[in-house]
MMTF fields as JSON, N, C-alpha, C and O atoms, coordinates in Angstrom:
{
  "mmtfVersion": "1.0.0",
  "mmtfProducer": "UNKNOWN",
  "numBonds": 403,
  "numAtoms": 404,
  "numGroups": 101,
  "numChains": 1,
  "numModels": 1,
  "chainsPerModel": [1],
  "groupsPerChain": [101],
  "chainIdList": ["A"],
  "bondAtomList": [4, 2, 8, 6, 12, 10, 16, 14, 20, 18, 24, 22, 28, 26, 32, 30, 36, 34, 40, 38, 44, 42, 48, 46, 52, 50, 56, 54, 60, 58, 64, 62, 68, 66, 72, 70, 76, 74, 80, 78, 84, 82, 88, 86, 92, 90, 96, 94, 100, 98, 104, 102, 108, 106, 112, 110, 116, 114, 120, 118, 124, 122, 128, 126, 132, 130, 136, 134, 140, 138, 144, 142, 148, 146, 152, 150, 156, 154, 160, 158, 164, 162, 168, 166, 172, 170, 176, 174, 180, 178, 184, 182, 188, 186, 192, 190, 196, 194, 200, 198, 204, 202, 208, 206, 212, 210, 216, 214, 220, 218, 224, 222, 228, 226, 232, 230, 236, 234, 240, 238, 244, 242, 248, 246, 252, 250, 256, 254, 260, 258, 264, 262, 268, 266, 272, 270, 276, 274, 280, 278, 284, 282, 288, 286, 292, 290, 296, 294, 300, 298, 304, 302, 308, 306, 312, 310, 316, 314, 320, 318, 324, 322, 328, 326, 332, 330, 336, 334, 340, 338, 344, 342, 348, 346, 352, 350, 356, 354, 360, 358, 364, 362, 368, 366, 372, 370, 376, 374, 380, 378, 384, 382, 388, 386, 392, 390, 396, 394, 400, 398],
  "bondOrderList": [1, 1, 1, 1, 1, 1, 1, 1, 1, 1, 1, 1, 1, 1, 1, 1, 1, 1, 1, 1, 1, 1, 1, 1, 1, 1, 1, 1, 1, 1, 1, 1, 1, 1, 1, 1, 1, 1, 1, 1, 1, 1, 1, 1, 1, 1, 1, 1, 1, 1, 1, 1, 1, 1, 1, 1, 1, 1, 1, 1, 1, 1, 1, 1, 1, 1, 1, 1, 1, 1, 1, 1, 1, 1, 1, 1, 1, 1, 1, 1, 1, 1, 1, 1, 1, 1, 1, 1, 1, 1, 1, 1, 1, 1, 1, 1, 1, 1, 1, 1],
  "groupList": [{"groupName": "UNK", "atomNameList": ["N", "CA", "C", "O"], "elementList": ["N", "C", "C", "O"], "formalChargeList": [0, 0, 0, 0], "bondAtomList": [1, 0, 2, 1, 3, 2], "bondOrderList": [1, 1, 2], "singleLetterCode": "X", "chemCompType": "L-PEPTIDE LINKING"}],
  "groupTypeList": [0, 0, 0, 0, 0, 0, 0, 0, 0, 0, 0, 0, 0, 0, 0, 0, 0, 0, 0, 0, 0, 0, 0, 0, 0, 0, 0, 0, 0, 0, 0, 0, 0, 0, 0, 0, 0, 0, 0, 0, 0, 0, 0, 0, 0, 0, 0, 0, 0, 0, 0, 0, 0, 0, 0, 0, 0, 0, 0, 0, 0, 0, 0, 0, 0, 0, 0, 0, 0, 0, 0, 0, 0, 0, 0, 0, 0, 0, 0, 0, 0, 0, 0, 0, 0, 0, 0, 0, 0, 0, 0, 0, 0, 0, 0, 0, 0, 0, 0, 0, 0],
  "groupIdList": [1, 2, 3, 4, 5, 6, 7, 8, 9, 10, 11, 12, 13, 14, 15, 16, 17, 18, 19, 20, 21, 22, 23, 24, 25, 26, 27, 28, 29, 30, 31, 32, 33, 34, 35, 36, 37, 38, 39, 40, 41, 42, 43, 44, 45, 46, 47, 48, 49, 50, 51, 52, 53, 54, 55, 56, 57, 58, 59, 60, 61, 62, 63, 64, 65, 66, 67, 68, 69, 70, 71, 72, 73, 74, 75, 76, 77, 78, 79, 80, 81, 82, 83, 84, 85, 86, 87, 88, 89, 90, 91, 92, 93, 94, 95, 96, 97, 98, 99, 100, 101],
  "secStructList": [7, 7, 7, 7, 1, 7, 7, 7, 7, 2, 2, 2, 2, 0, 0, 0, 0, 0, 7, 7, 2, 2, 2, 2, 2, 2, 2, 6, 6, 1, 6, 6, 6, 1, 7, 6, 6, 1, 3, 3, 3, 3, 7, 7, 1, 1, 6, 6, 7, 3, 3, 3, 3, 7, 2, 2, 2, 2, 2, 2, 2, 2, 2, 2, 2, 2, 2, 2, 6, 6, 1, 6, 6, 6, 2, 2, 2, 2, 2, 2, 6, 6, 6, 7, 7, 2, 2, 2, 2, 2, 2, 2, 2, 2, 2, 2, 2, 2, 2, 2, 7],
  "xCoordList": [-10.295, -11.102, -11.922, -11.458, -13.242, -14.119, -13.655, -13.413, -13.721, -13.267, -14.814, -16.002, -14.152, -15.521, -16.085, -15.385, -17.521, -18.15, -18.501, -19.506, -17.95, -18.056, -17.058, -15.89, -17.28, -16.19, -16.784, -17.954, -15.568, -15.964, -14.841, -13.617, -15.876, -14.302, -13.86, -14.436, -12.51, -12.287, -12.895, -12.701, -13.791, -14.717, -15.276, -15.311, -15.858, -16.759, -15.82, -16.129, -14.659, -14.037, -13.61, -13.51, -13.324, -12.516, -14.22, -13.988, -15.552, -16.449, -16.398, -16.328, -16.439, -16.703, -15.596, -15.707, -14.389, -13.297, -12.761, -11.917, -13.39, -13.259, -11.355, -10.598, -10.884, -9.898, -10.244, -11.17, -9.273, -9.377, -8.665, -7.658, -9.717, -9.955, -8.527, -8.053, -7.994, -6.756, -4.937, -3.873, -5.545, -4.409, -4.843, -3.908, -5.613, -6.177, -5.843, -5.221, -6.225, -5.494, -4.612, -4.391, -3.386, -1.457, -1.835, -2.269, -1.948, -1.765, -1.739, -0.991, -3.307, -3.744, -2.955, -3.078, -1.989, -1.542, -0.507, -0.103, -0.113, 0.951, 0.433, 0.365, 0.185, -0.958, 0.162, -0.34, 1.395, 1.787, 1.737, 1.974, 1.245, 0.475, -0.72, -0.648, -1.476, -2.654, -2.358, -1.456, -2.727, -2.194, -3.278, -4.487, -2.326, -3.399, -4.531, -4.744, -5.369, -6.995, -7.901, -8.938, -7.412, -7.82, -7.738, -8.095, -7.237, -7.123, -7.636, -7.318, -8.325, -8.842, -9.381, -9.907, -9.109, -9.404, -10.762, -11.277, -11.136, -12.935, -12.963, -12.216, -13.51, -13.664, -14.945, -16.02, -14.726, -16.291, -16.558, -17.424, -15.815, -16.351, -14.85, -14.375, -14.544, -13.289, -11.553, -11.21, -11.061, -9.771, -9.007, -8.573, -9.076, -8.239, -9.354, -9.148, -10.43, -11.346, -11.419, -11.426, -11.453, -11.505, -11.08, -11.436, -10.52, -9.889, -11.215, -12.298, -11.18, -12.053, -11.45, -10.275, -11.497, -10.985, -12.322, -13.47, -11.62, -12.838, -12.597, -11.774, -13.262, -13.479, -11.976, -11.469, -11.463, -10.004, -8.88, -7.973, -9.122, -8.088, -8.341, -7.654, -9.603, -9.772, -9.326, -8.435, -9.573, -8.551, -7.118, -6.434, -6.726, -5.159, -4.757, -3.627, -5.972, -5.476, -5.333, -4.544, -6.029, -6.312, -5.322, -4.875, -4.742, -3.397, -2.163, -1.286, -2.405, -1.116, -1.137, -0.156, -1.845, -2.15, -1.741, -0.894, -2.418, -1.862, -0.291, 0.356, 0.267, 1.534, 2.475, 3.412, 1.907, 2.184, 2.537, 3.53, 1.2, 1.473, 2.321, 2.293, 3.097, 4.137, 5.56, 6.484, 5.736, 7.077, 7.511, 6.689, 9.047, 9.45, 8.573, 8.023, 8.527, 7.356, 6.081, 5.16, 6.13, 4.503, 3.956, 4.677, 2.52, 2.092, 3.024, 3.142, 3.75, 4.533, 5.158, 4.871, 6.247, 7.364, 6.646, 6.554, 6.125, 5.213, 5.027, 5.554, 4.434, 4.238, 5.392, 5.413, 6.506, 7.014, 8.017, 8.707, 7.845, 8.859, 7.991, 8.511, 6.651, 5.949, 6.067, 5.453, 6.61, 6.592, 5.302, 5.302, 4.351, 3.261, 3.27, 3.894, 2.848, 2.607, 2.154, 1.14, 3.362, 3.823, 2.102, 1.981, 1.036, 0.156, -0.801, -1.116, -1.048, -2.162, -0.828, -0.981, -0.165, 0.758, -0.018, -0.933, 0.271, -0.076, -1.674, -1.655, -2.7, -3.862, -4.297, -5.224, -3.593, -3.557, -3.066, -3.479, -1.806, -1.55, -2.498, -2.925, -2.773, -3.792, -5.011, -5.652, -5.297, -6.629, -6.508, -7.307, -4.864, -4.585, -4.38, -4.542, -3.91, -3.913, -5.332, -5.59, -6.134, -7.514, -8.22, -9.381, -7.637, -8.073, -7.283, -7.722, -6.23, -5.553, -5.925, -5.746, -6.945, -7.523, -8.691, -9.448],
  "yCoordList": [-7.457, -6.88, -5.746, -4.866, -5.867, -4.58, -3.311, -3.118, -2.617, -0.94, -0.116, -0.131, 0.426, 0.746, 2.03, 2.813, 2.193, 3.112, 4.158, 4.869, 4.147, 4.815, 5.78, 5.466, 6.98, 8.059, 8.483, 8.751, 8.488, 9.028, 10.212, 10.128, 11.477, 12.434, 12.035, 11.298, 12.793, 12.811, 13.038, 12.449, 14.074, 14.0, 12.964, 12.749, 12.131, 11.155, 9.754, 9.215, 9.37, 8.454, 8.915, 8.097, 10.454, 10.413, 9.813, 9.118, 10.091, 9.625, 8.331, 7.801, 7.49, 6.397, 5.486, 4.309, 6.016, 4.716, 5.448, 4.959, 6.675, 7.072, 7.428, 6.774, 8.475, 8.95, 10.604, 11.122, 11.21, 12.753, 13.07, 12.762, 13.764, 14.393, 14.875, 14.645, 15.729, 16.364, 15.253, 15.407, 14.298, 13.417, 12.605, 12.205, 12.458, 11.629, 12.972, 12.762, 14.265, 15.386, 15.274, 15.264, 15.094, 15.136, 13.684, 13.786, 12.319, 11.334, 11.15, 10.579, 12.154, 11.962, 13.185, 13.509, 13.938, 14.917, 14.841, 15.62, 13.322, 12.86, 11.612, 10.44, 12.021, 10.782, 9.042, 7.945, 9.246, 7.937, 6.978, 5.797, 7.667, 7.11, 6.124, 4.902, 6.553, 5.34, 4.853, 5.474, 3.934, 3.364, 4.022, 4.136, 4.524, 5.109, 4.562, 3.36, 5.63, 5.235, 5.368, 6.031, 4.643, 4.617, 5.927, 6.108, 6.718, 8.322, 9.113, 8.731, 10.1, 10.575, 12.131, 12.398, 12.745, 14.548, 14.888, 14.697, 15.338, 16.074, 17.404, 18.285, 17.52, 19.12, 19.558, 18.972, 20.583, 20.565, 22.449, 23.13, 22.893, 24.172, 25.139, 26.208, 24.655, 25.37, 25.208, 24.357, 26.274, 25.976, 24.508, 23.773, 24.481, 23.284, 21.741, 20.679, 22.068, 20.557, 19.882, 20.544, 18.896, 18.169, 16.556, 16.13, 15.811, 14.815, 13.667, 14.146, 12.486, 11.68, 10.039, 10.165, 9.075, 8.062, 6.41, 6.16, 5.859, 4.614, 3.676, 4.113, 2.457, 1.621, 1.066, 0.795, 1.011, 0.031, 0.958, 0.514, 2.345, 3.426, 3.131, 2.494, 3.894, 3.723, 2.133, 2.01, 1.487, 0.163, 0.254, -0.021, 0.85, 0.863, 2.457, 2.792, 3.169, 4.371, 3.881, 4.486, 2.826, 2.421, 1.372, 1.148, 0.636, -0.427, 0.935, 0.919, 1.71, 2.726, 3.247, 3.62, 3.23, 4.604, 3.55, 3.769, 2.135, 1.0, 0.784, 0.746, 0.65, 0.149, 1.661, 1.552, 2.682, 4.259, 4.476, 5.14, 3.553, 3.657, 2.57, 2.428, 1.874, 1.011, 1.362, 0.702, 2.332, 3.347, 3.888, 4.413, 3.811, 4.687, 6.095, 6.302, 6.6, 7.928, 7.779, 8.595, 7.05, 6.662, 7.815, 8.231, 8.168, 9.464, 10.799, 11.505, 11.211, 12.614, 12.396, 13.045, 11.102, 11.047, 11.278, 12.481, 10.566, 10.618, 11.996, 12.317, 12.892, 14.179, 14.881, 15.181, 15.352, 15.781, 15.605, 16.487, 14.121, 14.044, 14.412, 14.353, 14.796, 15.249, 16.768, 17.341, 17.55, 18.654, 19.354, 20.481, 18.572, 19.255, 20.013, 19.681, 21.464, 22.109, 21.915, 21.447, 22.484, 22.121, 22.418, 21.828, 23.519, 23.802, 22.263, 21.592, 22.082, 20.932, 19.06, 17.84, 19.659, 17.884, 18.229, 17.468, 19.412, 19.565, 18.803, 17.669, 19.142, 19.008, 17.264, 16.595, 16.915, 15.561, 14.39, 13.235, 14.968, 14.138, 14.141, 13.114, 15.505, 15.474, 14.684, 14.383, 14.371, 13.9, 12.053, 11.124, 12.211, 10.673, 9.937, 8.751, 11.17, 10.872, 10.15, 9.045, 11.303, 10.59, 9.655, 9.505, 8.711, 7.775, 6.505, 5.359, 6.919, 5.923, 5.156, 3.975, 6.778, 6.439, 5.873, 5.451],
  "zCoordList": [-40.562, -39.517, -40.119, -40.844, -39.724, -40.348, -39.248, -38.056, -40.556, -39.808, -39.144, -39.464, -38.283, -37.352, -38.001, -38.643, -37.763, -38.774, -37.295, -37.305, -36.586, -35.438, -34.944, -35.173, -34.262, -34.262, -33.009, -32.736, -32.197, -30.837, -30.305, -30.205, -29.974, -29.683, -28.301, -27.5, -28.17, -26.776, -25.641, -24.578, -25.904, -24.882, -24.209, -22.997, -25.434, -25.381, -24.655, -23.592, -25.511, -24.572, -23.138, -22.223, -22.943, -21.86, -20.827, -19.838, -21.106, -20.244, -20.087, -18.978, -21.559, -21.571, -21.414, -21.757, -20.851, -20.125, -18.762, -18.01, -18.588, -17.059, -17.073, -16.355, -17.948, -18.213, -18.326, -18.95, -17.579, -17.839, -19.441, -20.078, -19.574, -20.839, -21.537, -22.65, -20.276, -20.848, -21.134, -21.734, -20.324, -20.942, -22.352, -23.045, -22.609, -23.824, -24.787, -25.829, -24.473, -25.705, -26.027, -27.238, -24.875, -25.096, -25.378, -26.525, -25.028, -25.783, -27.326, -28.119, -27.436, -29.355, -29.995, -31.176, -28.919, -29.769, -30.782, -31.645, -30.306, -31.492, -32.301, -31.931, -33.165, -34.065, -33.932, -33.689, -34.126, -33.992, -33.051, -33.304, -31.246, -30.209, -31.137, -31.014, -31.78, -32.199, -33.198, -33.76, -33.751, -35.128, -36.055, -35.855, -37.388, -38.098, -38.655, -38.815, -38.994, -39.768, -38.201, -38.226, -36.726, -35.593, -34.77, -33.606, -35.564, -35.129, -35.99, -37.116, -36.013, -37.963, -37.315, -36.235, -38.142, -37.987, -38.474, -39.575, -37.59, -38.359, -38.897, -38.472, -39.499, -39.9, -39.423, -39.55, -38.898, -37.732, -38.235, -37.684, -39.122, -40.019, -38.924, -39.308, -38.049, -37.114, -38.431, -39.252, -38.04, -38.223, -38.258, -39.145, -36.857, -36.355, -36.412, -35.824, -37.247, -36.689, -35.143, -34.106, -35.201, -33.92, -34.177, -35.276, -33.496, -33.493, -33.446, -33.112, -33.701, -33.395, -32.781, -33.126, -32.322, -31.839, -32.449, -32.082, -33.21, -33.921, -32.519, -31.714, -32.22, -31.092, -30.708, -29.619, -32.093, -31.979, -31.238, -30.534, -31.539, -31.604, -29.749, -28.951, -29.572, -27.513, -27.28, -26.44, -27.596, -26.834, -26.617, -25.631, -28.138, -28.181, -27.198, -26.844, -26.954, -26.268, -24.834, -24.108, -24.342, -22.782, -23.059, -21.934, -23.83, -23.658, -23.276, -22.413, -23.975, -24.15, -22.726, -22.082, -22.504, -20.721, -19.83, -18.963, -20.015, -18.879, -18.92, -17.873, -20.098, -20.66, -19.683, -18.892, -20.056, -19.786, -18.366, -18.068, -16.833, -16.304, -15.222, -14.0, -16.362, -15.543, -15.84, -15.364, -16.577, -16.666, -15.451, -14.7, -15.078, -14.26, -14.482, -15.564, -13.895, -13.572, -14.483, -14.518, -14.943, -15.103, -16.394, -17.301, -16.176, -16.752, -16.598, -17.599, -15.29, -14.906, -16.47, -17.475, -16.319, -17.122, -18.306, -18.551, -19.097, -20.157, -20.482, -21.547, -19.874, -19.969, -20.181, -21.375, -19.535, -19.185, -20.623, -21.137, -21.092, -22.453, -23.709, -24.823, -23.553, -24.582, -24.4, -25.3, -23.598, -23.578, -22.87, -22.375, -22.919, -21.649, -21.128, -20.12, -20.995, -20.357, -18.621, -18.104, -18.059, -16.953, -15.578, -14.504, -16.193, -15.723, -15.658, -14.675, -16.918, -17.28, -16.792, -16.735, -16.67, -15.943, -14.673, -14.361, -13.82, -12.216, -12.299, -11.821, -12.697, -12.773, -13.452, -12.997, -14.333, -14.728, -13.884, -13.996, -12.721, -11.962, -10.66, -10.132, -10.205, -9.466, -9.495, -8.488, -10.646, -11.031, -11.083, -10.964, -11.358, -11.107, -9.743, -9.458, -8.867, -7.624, -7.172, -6.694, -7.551, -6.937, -7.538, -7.157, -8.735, -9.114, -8.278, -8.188, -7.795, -6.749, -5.8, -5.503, -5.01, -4.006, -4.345, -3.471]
}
């Protein structure tokens, strides 16, 4: 399979698959969520760089979130075993609520 010459940050997927931003952060915050090479660090002149996601990585990030939300507690649980900050879970589920509706 050709490797994608394309790099999209979080930002950019959370627009382009209609996912809040801040769960795609705690998702990519543990690189073994994507399969590697499909996750890759930028150096953007900052300390910490910025994360980037290739085409294959956002598929496997939107299998993971679907797969994610057929768990007993769904995203909460998910969060909650990543250690998430209990502020940004309130606001992530909120935001999932209204994708419900």
């Amino acid at each position: 399979m050709a490797r994608s010459r394309f790099i999209y940050t979080p930002s950019q997927v959370a627009g382009m698959i209609g996912e809040n931003l801040e769960l795609i952060e705690e998702v990519t915050a543990n690189s073994d969520n994507i399969s590697e090479g499909e996750l890759v660090y930028v150096s953007d002149g900052t300390e910490d760089g910025t994360k980037g996601l290739t085409q294959n990585g956002i598929e496997e990030l939107q299998s993971l979130l679907a797969d994610i939300r057929t768990w007993d507690g769904g995203i909460r649980e998910f969060l909650i075993d990543t250690q998430c900050d209990p502020e940004i879970i309130d606001r992530i589920i909120a935001d999932e609520m209204k994708r419900a509706l």
